[in-house]
N, C-alpha and C positions, 0 to 999 in steps of 0.2 A: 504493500500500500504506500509506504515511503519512498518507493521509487518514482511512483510518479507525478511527482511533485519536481526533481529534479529535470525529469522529462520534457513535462511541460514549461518548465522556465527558459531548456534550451528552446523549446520551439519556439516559445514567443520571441525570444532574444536574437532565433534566427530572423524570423517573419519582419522584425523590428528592422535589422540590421540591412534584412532586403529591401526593406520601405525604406531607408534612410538613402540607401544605394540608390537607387532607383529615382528619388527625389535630386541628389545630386548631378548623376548623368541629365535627366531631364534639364534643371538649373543649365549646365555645360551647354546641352545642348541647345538650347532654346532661350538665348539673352535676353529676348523680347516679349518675354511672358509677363500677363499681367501680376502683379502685385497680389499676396494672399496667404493666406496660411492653411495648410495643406493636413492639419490637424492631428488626430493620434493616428498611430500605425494601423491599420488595417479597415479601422470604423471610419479615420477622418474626422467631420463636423456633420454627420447627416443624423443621429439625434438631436442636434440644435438645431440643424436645418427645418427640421421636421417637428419643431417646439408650436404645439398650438398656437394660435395667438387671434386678435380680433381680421376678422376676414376685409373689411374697410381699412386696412393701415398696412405697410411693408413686413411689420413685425421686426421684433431687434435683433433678428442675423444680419436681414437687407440692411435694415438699418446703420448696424456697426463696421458692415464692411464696406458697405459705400462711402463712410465718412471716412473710412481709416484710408481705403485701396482706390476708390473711385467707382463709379457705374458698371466699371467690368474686373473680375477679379478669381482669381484660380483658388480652389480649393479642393477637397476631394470627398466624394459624395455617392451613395448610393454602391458603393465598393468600386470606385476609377476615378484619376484623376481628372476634374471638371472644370470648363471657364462658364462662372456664371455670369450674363446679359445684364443688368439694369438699365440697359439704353436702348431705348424704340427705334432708333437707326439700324443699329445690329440684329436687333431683335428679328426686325424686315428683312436683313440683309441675311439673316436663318432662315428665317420659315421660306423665302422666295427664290432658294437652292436646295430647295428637296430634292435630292436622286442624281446632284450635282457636286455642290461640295459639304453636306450635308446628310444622314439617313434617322429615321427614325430609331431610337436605340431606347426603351423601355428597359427596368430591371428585369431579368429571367422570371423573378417568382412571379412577376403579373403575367406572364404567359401563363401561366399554369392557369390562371383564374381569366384570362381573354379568350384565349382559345390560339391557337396557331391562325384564322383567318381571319381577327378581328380587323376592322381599317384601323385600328390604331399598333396594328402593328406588320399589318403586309405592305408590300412595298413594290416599283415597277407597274406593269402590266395589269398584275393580278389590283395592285390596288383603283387603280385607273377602273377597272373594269368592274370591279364593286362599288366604287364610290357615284358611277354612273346610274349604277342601279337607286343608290338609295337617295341620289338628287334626284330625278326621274318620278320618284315616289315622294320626294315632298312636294315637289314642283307641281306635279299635277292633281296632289291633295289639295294643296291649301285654298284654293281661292273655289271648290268645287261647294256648291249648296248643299250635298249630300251632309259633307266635311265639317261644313260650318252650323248648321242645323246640330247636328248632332254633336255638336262642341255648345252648343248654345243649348241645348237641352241638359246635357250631363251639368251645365253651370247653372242653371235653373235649380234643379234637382237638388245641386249643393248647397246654394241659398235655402231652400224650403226644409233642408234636415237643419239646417241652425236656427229654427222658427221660432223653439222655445226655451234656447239656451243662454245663455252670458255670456261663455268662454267658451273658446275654442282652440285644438290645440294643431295652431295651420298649417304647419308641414306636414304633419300626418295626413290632415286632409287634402294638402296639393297633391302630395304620392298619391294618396287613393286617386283623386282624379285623374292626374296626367296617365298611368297606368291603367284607369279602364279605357281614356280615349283609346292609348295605344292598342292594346290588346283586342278591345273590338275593331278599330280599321286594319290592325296588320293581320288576326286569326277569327275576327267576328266571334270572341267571347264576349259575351255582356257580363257586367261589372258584377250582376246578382249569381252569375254561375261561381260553385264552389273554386273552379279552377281559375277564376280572376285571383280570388283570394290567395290561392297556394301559390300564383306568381309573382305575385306583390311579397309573400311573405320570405320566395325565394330571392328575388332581386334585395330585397331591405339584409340577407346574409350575405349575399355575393359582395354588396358595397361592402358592406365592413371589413372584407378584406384586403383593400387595395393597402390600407395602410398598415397595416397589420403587423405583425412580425414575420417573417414568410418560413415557419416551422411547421413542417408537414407532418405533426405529431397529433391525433384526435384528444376533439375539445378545444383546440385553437381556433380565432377568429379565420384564419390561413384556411387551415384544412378544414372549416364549414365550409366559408366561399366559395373551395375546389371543389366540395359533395354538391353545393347548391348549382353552381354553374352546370354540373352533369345534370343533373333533376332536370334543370331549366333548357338543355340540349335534348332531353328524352321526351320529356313533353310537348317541344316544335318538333322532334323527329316524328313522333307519332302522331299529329297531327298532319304532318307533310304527307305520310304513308296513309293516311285516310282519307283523304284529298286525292290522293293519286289513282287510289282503287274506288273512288267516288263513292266512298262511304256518305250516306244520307243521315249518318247518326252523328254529321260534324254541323253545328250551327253555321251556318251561311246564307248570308239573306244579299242576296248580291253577291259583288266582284268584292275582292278582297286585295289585300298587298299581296297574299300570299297566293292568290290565283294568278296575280301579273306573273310574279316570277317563275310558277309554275309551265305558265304555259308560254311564256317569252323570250327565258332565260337559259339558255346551256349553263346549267349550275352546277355541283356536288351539289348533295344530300349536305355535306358540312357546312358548303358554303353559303349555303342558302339558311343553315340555323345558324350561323354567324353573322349573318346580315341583319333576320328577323332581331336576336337577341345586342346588338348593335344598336338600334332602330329604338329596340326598346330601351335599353342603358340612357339612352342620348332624351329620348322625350318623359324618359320618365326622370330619371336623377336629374339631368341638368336644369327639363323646364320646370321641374317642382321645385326646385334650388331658386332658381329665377325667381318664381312666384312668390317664394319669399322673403325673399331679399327685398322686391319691389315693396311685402305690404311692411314687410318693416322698414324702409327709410318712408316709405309715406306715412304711415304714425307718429314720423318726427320729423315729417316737414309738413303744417297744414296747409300753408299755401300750396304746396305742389297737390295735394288729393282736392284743394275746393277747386283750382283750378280744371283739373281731372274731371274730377265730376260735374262740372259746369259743360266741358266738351265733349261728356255721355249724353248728359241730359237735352244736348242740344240734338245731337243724333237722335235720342229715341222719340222728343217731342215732336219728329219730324217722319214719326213712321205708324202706321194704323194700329191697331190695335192685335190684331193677328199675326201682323205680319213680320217674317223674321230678317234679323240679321243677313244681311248679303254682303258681296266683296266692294262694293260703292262704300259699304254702312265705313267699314275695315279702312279702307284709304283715307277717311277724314280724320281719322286718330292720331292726330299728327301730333299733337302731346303727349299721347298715350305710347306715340313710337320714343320721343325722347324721353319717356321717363324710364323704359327699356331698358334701353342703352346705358343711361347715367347710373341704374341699377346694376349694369355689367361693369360698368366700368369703377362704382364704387365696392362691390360687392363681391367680385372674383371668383364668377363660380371655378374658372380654371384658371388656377396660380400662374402654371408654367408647364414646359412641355418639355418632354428630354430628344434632344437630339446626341447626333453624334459625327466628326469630322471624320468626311473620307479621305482626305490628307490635307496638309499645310495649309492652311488659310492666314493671309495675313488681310488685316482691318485697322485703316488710320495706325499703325504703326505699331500692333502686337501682331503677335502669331499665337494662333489655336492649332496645337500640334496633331497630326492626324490621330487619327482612330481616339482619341480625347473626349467627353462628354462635353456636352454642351447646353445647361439648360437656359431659355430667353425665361425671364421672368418677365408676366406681364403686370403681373402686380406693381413693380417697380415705376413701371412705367406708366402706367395709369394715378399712380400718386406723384407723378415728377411735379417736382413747381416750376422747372425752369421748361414745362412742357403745356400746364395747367393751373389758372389763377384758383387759389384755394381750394386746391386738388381733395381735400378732406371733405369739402362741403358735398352734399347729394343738393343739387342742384340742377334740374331737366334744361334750363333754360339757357346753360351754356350751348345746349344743340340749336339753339336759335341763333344765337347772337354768332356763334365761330361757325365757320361753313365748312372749318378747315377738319373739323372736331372726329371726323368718318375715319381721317388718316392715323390718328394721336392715343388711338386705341387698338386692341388686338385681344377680345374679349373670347372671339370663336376660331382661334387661331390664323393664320394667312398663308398665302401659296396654295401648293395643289390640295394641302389638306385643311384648308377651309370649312370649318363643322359645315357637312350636307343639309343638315337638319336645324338649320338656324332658324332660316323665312319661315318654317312650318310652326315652330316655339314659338316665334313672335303674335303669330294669328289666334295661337291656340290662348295663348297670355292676354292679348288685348279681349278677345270675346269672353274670357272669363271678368276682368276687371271692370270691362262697361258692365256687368251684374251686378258684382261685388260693389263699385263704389256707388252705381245708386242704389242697393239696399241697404248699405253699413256705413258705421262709421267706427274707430275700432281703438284701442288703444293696446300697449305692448309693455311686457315687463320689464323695468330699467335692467335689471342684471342679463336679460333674454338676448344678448347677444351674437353675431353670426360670428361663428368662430371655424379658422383654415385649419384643417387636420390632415392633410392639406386639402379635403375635401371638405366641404363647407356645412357645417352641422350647429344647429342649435341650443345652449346649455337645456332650456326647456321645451325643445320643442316650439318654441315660438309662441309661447301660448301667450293667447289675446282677449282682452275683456271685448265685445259687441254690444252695436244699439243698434236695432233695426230705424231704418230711415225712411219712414213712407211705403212700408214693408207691401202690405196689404195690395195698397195701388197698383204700387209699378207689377207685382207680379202677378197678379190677376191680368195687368194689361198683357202681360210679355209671354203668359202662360200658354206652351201650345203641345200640343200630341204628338207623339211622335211620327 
């Protein structure tokens, strides 16, 4: 037993010694490297890295190393040595040489929990050739009546269950919604089938693991996520295999996403539940994340929600009483688009992105040495001062007054891999909110804040005190069958 105590000291002292090694050559060979510190041997700085913090702020790693190193600075992280971005020029000058001097480089353990086909981690041909599919499929969702009807009833419906409550606790409620839209347009599950439910409760394990520890030992956050991911592979497999032998015991009232690709698509069986389970990750985490991020900075700005509500109010005063929501209604939300935005951009649903050099890059006067990680933080950049006046503020109104303001953010990342599924969140967000702000008005718990883990979670849930607003009215007016 006493031996291996000496054992492991040599290991570490070797492992040490090849990190110090290793760090030196580098230094030698690479003069023009940014400034940084390169942390303990083998972990680096990616526990700090990775130190919770409020999701509206850089948090005090950006923080300290940008005042100590500058906007860009080497460190090592995620197990390889990394230059990290906090400057929106390079950040651009990453994401817009995908497959050039650039590739996507994710940690290993999150393959285990993506799948080997997910688009956030294929690359070339194959990704061109998936990401086609699932902009295709927003593209031709969003502005359809079917689409929007039925986005405007499930948000009907959500208002009507808080009829007779106080509180409510919203992120729970955004998941449930964004995940039955999903799951009924992309497999025609409605939200009341037990199997909505077992796929909401599988996606809410799968997230948990991204951050996880990546120990593939049962009873880990890690090894759920990897069981729940399979669940949520067997469940579209066998739905695709009923589809295929035209099983009449699959709900389908209509064409589905999952008919397009079935019958349009030369696909795998894989890649086709890579897509589906893609599709869903993206509308259901990111735009329930969105959703709340928006109602809580609008609880702490009332000008921006009277405003809001004034440019629902103007739209629904302007439509019969039957009659629903159309893509005319959608285009006049032009408030309702910047306050979106200024929710992405104060809110972060995604930090940062990991990339990785395919060889030597040199930028304004360092070098990012090949095969090197690379992560752009957009966080950083979205709180620049020397980018954005009172970058802290939630403020919609900057998207009026800067025209330049499209460029000065990178919320859904850029280049080829541009979230597919952005313009589809935005439609699905605004028709829920003209509900939401003419029936409520709402307020939020001071400690209830959005905190990056690096994914965006809140201490409570978000829980929110409610007052119905002219409840009765508008929804009697707005109420229609489906």
């Amino acid at each position: 037993m006493f031996g291996f105590f000496p054992i492991l000291f040599a290991l570490f002292l070797g492992l040490s010694l090849a990190y110090l090694l290793l760090k030196f050559f580098n230094k030698k060979k690479y003069e023009n490297l940014p400034h940084g510190n390169m942390g303990w041997p083998i972990f680096g700085e990616t526990l700090e890295f990775l130190k919770p913090h409020s999701s509206n702020s850089m948090g005090s790693f950006l923080q300290e190393r940008c005042f100590r190193y500058g906007k860009v600075f080497k460190s090592h992280l995620f197990g390889a040595p990394t230059i990290v971005s906090c400057d929106l020029e390079l950040n651009m000058f990453i994401l817009q040489n995908e497959g050039k001097l650039f590739e996507t480089s994710y940690p290993k353990p999150i393959h285990g929990i993506l799948g080997k086909y997910s688009l956030l981690l294929v690359s070339g041909d194959l990704h061109k050739k998936l990401r086609n599919i699932v902009v295709s499929f927003s593209s031709s969702s969003k502005s359809t009546p079917e689409f929007l009807h039925w986005v405007e009833k499930l948000s009907i419906s959500t208002m009507d269950s808080w009829k007779n409550r106080r509180e409510v606790s919203f992120f729970k409620e955004a998941k449930t919604f964004t995940m039955s839209i999903m799951v009924k347009h992309l497999l025609s599950i409605k939200p009341e089938e037990p199997l909505a439910a077992e796929i909401l409760h599988d996606f809410e394990t799968y997230m948990k693991g991204f951050v996880s520890l990546p120990l593939y030992i049962p009873g880990t956050a890690y090894t759920k996520a990897v069981k729940a991911r399979e669940r949520l592979s067997s469940t579209v497999k066998e739905i695709i295999e009923k589809r295929e032998r035209g099983n009449a015991g699959v709900a389908n009232e209509g064409e589905d996403f999952l008919d397009v690709i079935l019958s349009k698509q030369k696909l795998s069986d894989e890649e086709m539940v890579s897509i589906v389970l893609d599709i869903l990750l993206g509308g259901y985490e990111t735009t329930s994340t969105l959703m709340a991020l928006i109602v809580y900075f609008l609880g702490h700005s009332p000008n921006s929600f009277q405003t809001l509500k004034e440019e629902h109010q103007a739209i629904a005063e302007n439509k019969n009483e039957d009659e629903a929501l159309n893509w005319e209604d959608y285009k006049k939300m032009q408030f309702t688009y910047h306050v979106i935005w200024e929710a992405m951009r104060c809110g972060n649903v995604v930090k940062f992105v990991h990339r990785k050099a395919l060889q030597d890059v040199k930028f304004k006067g360092i070098v990012i040495p090949s095969g090197w990680k690379v992560l752009p933080m957009f966080t950083a950049a979205h709180f620049d001062l020397s980018i954005h006046d009172k970058p802290l503020d939630f403020n919609p109104w900057r998207w009026i007054h800067d025209k330049e303001m499209g460029k000065k953010v990178t919320p859904f990342g850029g280049g080829p891999r541009l979230c597919p599924g952005a313009e589809l969140a935005k439609v699905v967000i605004a028709v829920f909110l003209h509900h939401l702000v003419l029936n409520y008005s709402w307020k939020t718990k001071a400690e209830d804040i959005p905190l990056a883990l690096p994914y965006v979670e809140f201490r409570r849930g978000l829980s929110m005190e409610i007052l119905p607003t002219n409840y009765e009215r508008i929804n009697v007016k707005r109420r229609r069958s489906p």
